[in-house]
C-alpha positions in Angstrom: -6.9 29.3 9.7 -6.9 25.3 9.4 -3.9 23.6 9.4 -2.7 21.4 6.0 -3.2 17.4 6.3 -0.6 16.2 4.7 -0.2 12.5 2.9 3.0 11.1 3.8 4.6 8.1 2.5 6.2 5.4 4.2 8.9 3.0 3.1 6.8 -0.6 1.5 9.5 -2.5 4.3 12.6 -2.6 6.3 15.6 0.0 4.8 18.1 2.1 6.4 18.0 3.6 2.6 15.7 6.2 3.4 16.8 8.6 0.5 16.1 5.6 -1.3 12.5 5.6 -1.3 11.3 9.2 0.2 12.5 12.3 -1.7 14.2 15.1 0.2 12.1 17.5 0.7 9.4 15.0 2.1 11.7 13.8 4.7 12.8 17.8 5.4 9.1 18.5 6.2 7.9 15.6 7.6 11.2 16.7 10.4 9.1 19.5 11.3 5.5 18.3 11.7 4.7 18.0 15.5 1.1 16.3 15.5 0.6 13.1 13.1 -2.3 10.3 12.3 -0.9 6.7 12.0 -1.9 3.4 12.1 0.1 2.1 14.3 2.6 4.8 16.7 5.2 2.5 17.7 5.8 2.2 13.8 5.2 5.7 13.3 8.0 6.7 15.6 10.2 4.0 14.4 10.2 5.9 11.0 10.5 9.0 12.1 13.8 7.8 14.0 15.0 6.7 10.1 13.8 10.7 9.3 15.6 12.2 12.6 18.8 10.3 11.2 19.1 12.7 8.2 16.8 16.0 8.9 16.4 16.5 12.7 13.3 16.7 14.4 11.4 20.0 15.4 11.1 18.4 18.6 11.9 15.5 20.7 10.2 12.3 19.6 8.5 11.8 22.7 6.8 15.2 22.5 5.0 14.6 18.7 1.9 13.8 19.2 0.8 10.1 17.1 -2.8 9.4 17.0 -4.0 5.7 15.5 -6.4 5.6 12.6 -7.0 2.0 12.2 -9.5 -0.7 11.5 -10.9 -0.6 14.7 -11.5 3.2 14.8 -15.1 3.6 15.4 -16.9 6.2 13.1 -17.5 8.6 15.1 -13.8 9.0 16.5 -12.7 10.5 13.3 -14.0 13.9 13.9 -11.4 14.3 17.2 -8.6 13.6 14.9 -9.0 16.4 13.1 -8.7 18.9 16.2 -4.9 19.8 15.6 -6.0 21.0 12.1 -8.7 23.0 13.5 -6.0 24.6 15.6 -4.4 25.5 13.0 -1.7 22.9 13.6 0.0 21.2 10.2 -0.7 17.2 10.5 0.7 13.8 8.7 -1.1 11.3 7.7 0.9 8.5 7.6 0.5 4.7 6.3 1.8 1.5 7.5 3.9 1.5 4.5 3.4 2.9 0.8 1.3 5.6 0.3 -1.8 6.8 3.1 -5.5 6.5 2.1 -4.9 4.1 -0.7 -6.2 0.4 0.6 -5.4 2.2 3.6 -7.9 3.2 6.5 -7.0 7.0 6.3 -9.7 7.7 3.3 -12.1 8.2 5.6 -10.0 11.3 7.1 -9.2 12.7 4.0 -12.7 12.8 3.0 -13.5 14.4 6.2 -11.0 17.2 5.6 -12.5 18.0 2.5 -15.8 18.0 4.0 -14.2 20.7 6.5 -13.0 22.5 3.9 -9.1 21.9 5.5 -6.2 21.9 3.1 -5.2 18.3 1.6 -2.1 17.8 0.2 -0.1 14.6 -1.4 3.8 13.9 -1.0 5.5 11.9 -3.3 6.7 8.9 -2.4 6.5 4.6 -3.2 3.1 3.3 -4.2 3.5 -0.7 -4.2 0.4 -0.9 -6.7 2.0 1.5 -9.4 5.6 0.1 -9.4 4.0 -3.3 -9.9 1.8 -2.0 -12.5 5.1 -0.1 -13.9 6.8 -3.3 -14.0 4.8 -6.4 -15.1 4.1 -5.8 -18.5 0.7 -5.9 -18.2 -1.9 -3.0 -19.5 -1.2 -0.2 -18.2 -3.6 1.9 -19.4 -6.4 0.2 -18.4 -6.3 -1.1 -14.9 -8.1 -1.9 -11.6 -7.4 -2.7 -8.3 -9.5 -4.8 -6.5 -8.2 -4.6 -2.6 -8.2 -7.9 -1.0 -10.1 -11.1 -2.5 -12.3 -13.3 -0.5 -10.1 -15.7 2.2 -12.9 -18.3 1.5 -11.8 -21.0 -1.2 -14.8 -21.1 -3.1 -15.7 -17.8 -3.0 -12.1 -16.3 -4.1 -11.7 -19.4 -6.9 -15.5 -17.3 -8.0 -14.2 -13.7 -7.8 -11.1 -14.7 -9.9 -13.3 -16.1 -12.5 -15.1 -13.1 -12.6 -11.5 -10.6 -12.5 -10.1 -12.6 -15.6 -13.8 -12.4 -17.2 -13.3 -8.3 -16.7 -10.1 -8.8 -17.9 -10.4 -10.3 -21.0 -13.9 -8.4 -22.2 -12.2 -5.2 -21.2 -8.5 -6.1 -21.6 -7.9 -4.5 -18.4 -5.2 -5.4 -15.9 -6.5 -6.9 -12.6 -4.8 -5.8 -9.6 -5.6 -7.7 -5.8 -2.9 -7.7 -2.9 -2.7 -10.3 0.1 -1.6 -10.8 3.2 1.9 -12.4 4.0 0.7 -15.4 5.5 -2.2 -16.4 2.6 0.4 -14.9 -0.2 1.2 -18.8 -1.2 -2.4 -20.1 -0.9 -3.8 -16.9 -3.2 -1.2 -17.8 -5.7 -1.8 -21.5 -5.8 -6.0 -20.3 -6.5 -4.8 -18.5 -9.4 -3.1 -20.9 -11.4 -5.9 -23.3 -10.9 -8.9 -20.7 -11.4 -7.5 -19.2 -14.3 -7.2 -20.2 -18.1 -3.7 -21.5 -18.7 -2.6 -17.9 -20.8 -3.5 -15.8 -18.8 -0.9 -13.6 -17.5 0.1 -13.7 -14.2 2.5 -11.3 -12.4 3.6 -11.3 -8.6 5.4 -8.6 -7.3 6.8 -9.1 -3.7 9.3 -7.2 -0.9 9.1 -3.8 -3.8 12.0 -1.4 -3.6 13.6 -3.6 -1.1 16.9 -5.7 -1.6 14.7 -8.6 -2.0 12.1 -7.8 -4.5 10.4 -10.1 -6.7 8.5 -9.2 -9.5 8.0 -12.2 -12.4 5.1 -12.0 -15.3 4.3 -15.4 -16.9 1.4 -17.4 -17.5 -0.5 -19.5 -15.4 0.5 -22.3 -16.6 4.3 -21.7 -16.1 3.2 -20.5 -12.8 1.7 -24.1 -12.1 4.6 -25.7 -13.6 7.2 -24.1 -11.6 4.6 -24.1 -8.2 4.8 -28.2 -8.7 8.7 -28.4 -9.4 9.4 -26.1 -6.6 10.1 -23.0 -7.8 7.5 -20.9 -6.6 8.5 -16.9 -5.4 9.6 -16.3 -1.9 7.5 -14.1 -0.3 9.7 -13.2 2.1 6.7 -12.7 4.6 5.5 -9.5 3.2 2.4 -8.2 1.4 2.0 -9.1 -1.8 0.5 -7.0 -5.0 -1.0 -9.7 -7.6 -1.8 -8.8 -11.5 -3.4 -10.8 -14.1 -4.1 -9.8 -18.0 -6.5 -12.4 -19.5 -5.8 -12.9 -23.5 
Protein backbone atom coordinates (compact mmCIF):
# COMPACT_ATOMS: atom_id res chain seq x y z
CA UNK A 1 0.00 0.00 0.00
CA UNK A 2 1.29 3.66 -0.91
CA UNK A 3 2.25 5.84 1.57
CA UNK A 4 0.13 9.34 2.34
CA UNK A 5 1.83 12.71 0.86
CA UNK A 6 1.09 14.95 3.12
CA UNK A 7 0.92 19.10 2.66
CA UNK A 8 2.70 20.65 5.36
CA UNK A 9 2.83 24.19 6.29
CA UNK A 10 5.60 26.20 7.14
CA UNK A 11 5.78 29.40 9.18
CA UNK A 12 5.51 32.81 6.34
CA UNK A 13 9.06 33.97 8.40
CA UNK A 14 11.30 33.94 11.41
CA UNK A 15 9.28 32.81 14.91
CA UNK A 16 10.34 30.83 17.83
CA UNK A 17 6.18 31.01 18.18
CA UNK A 18 5.66 27.84 16.61
CA UNK A 19 2.22 27.05 18.28
CA UNK A 20 1.65 30.30 16.98
CA UNK A 21 1.19 29.56 13.41
CA UNK A 22 1.11 25.55 13.13
CA UNK A 23 -1.74 23.74 15.03
CA UNK A 24 -0.78 20.86 17.30
CA UNK A 25 -1.55 18.03 15.87
CA UNK A 26 0.38 19.22 12.58
CA UNK A 27 3.55 19.71 14.47
CA UNK A 28 2.76 16.06 16.50
CA UNK A 29 2.78 14.38 13.03
CA UNK A 30 5.08 16.17 11.16
CA UNK A 31 7.60 14.73 14.55
CA UNK A 32 7.09 11.43 13.15
CA UNK A 33 7.47 11.60 9.39
CA UNK A 34 11.01 10.22 8.43
CA UNK A 35 11.16 10.96 4.54
CA UNK A 36 10.18 14.62 3.30
CA UNK A 37 10.18 16.86 -0.14
CA UNK A 38 11.43 20.52 0.30
CA UNK A 39 12.63 23.21 -1.42
CA UNK A 40 15.42 23.84 0.13
CA UNK A 41 16.82 21.02 3.14
CA UNK A 42 18.92 23.29 5.08
CA UNK A 43 15.54 25.19 5.74
CA UNK A 44 13.75 22.14 6.04
CA UNK A 45 15.78 20.95 8.93
CA UNK A 46 15.99 24.26 10.43
CA UNK A 47 12.14 23.91 10.93
CA UNK A 48 11.99 20.78 12.01
CA UNK A 49 14.54 21.78 14.84
CA UNK A 50 11.51 24.58 15.79
CA UNK A 51 9.16 21.05 15.68
CA UNK A 52 11.78 18.80 17.68
CA UNK A 53 11.60 21.72 20.34
CA UNK A 54 8.05 20.79 21.34
CA UNK A 55 7.12 17.19 19.84
CA UNK A 56 10.43 15.07 19.46
CA UNK A 57 11.51 13.55 16.48
CA UNK A 58 10.97 9.81 15.35
CA UNK A 59 14.41 9.93 14.59
CA UNK A 60 17.55 11.86 14.62
CA UNK A 61 17.56 14.79 12.32
CA UNK A 62 20.39 13.71 10.43
CA UNK A 63 18.78 10.36 9.62
CA UNK A 64 15.22 12.01 7.76
CA UNK A 65 15.64 11.86 4.59
CA UNK A 66 15.02 15.77 2.64
CA UNK A 67 14.75 15.67 -1.00
CA UNK A 68 14.66 19.37 -2.98
CA UNK A 69 11.71 20.08 -5.25
CA UNK A 70 12.68 23.35 -6.72
CA UNK A 71 12.74 25.53 -9.71
CA UNK A 72 15.44 23.85 -11.21
CA UNK A 73 14.02 20.30 -10.83
CA UNK A 74 13.99 18.93 -14.27
CA UNK A 75 10.76 17.15 -15.28
CA UNK A 76 11.55 14.09 -15.34
CA UNK A 77 13.16 13.88 -11.70
CA UNK A 78 9.73 14.12 -10.25
CA UNK A 79 8.88 10.53 -10.71
CA UNK A 80 12.01 9.47 -8.18
CA UNK A 81 10.53 11.55 -5.52
CA UNK A 82 7.80 9.65 -5.18
CA UNK A 83 9.73 6.24 -4.44
CA UNK A 84 9.23 6.47 -0.48
CA UNK A 85 5.43 6.63 -1.12
CA UNK A 86 5.64 3.67 -3.29
CA UNK A 87 7.29 2.01 -0.43
CA UNK A 88 4.74 2.62 1.43
CA UNK A 89 6.59 5.25 3.43
CA UNK A 90 4.41 8.46 4.74
CA UNK A 91 6.06 11.77 3.12
CA UNK A 92 5.86 15.76 3.75
CA UNK A 93 5.74 18.09 1.39
CA UNK A 94 6.89 21.00 2.65
CA UNK A 95 7.10 24.82 1.42
CA UNK A 96 9.55 27.49 1.88
CA UNK A 97 7.09 29.11 4.01
CA UNK A 98 3.10 29.19 3.94
CA UNK A 99 1.38 26.59 2.53
CA UNK A 100 3.14 23.74 -0.25
CA UNK A 101 1.88 23.62 -3.90
CA UNK A 102 0.23 27.01 -3.83
CA UNK A 103 2.75 29.54 -5.95
CA UNK A 104 4.88 26.96 -4.87
CA UNK A 105 6.84 24.39 -7.15
CA UNK A 106 5.33 21.18 -5.37
CA UNK A 107 2.03 21.19 -7.67
CA UNK A 108 3.66 19.35 -10.00
CA UNK A 109 4.07 16.38 -7.27
CA UNK A 110 0.80 16.55 -6.01
CA UNK A 111 -0.53 16.13 -9.38
CA UNK A 112 1.66 13.33 -9.84
CA UNK A 113 0.37 11.55 -6.81
CA UNK A 114 -2.98 11.74 -7.94
CA UNK A 115 -2.03 10.42 -11.15
CA UNK A 116 -0.53 7.41 -9.10
CA UNK A 117 -3.44 7.02 -7.36
CA UNK A 118 -1.28 7.77 -3.79
CA UNK A 119 -3.15 9.37 -0.96
CA UNK A 120 -3.07 13.35 -0.76
CA UNK A 121 -3.72 15.03 2.20
CA UNK A 122 -3.76 18.92 3.34
CA UNK A 123 -2.68 20.24 6.94
CA UNK A 124 -3.83 23.22 8.22
CA UNK A 125 -1.68 25.85 8.64
CA UNK A 126 -0.84 29.94 7.40
CA UNK A 127 -1.63 30.83 3.82
CA UNK A 128 -0.07 34.47 3.27
CA UNK A 129 -2.66 34.97 0.34
CA UNK A 130 -5.91 34.29 2.43
CA UNK A 131 -4.92 36.20 5.64
CA UNK A 132 -4.32 39.15 3.26
CA UNK A 133 -7.45 38.56 1.50
CA UNK A 134 -8.99 38.13 5.26
CA UNK A 135 -7.73 41.38 6.11
CA UNK A 136 -7.76 44.10 3.45
CA UNK A 137 -11.24 44.82 3.00
CA UNK A 138 -11.29 44.05 -0.29
CA UNK A 139 -13.89 41.51 -2.12
CA UNK A 140 -13.69 38.62 -0.85
CA UNK A 141 -15.90 36.66 -2.57
CA UNK A 142 -14.71 37.22 -5.75
CA UNK A 143 -10.89 37.01 -6.01
CA UNK A 144 -7.83 35.99 -8.08
CA UNK A 145 -4.39 35.58 -7.67
CA UNK A 146 -2.18 36.34 -10.32
CA UNK A 147 1.47 34.88 -9.05
CA UNK A 148 4.22 37.18 -9.93
CA UNK A 149 3.75 40.22 -12.48
CA UNK A 150 6.16 40.91 -15.20
CA UNK A 151 9.88 42.49 -13.73
CA UNK A 152 9.82 44.50 -17.01
CA UNK A 153 8.52 48.18 -16.52
CA UNK A 154 6.43 48.42 -19.45
CA UNK A 155 5.17 45.24 -19.44
CA UNK A 156 4.01 45.10 -15.61
CA UNK A 157 2.67 49.05 -15.87
CA UNK A 158 0.45 46.84 -19.10
CA UNK A 159 -0.59 43.74 -16.96
CA UNK A 160 -1.72 46.18 -14.14
CA UNK A 161 -3.83 47.96 -16.48
CA UNK A 162 -5.34 44.97 -17.54
CA UNK A 163 -5.77 43.47 -13.47
CA UNK A 164 -7.65 46.78 -12.52
CA UNK A 165 -9.67 46.46 -15.99
CA UNK A 166 -10.66 42.72 -14.50
CA UNK A 167 -11.18 44.28 -11.46
CA UNK A 168 -13.51 46.84 -12.06
CA UNK A 169 -15.81 44.84 -14.93
CA UNK A 170 -15.83 41.91 -12.60
CA UNK A 171 -15.47 43.70 -9.22
CA UNK A 172 -13.06 41.11 -8.36
CA UNK A 173 -10.06 41.52 -6.00
CA UNK A 174 -6.70 41.24 -7.64
CA UNK A 175 -4.10 39.44 -5.90
CA UNK A 176 -0.01 39.42 -7.18
CA UNK A 177 3.02 38.82 -4.68
CA UNK A 178 6.70 40.03 -5.18
CA UNK A 179 9.87 39.46 -4.33
CA UNK A 180 11.68 41.36 -1.28
CA UNK A 181 14.05 43.14 -3.19
CA UNK A 182 11.42 44.56 -6.22
CA UNK A 183 8.56 44.90 -3.26
CA UNK A 184 9.26 48.95 -3.39
CA UNK A 185 9.59 49.24 -7.14
CA UNK A 186 6.09 47.07 -7.69
CA UNK A 187 4.43 49.35 -5.35
CA UNK A 188 5.68 52.55 -6.84
CA UNK A 189 4.10 50.91 -10.55
CA UNK A 190 0.93 50.68 -8.86
CA UNK A 191 0.24 53.99 -7.74
CA UNK A 192 1.27 55.34 -11.08
CA UNK A 193 -0.56 52.60 -13.39
CA UNK A 194 -3.69 52.69 -11.61
CA UNK A 195 -6.69 55.16 -11.44
CA UNK A 196 -6.39 57.31 -8.26
CA UNK A 197 -9.55 55.14 -6.37
CA UNK A 198 -8.61 52.25 -6.77
CA UNK A 199 -7.98 50.34 -3.77
CA UNK A 200 -4.75 49.29 -2.89
CA UNK A 201 -3.72 46.94 -0.05
CA UNK A 202 -0.13 45.74 0.97
CA UNK A 203 0.29 43.13 3.36
CA UNK A 204 3.94 42.44 4.44
CA UNK A 205 6.04 40.18 7.22
CA UNK A 206 2.07 38.27 7.99
CA UNK A 207 1.74 36.58 11.32
CA UNK A 208 5.04 37.96 12.31
CA UNK A 209 5.79 40.73 14.96
CA UNK A 210 6.29 43.01 12.20
CA UNK A 211 3.35 42.73 9.94
CA UNK A 212 1.98 45.32 7.74
CA UNK A 213 -1.14 45.18 6.25
CA UNK A 214 -2.77 48.95 5.06
CA UNK A 215 -5.81 49.34 2.40
CA UNK A 216 -6.11 52.79 0.85
CA UNK A 217 -6.24 54.28 -2.41
CA UNK A 218 -3.68 54.89 -4.78
CA UNK A 219 -3.60 58.01 -4.43
CA UNK A 220 -3.00 58.12 -0.68
CA UNK A 221 -0.48 55.49 -1.52
CA UNK A 222 1.33 58.09 -3.84
CA UNK A 223 0.91 60.73 -1.41
CA UNK A 224 2.38 59.06 1.45
CA UNK A 225 5.28 57.15 -1.12
CA UNK A 226 6.40 61.06 -1.91
CA UNK A 227 6.28 62.36 1.84
CA UNK A 228 8.01 59.38 2.93
CA UNK A 229 5.83 57.18 4.47
CA UNK A 230 5.83 54.26 2.41
CA UNK A 231 5.55 50.44 4.27
CA UNK A 232 8.66 48.78 5.42
CA UNK A 233 9.00 45.72 3.89
CA UNK A 234 11.18 44.47 6.15
CA UNK A 235 12.91 42.33 3.32
CA UNK A 236 10.29 39.76 2.94
CA UNK A 237 7.72 38.70 0.29
CA UNK A 238 5.11 40.72 -0.27
CA UNK A 239 1.19 39.79 -1.15
CA UNK A 240 -0.29 42.91 -3.20
CA UNK A 241 -4.38 43.49 -3.58
CA UNK A 242 -6.14 45.97 -5.60
CA UNK A 243 -10.21 46.54 -5.91
CA UNK A 244 -10.91 48.87 -8.86
CA UNK A 245 -14.33 51.08 -8.19
Amino acid sequence: MAGTLYLIPNTLGETTALDHVIPEHVQALTSQLAHFVAENAKTARAFLKLVHAVHPLARPLQEIAIAELNVNTKADALADLLAPLRAGHDTGLLSEAGVPAVADPGADLVRLAHKEGIPVRPLVGPSSLLLAVMASGLNGQSFAFNGYLPTDPAARAKRLKELEQRSRTEKQTQLFIETPYRNAALLEALVTACNSNTLVCVATDISLPTETIRTQTAAQWKSALAGGHGPDFHKKPTVFLLLAA
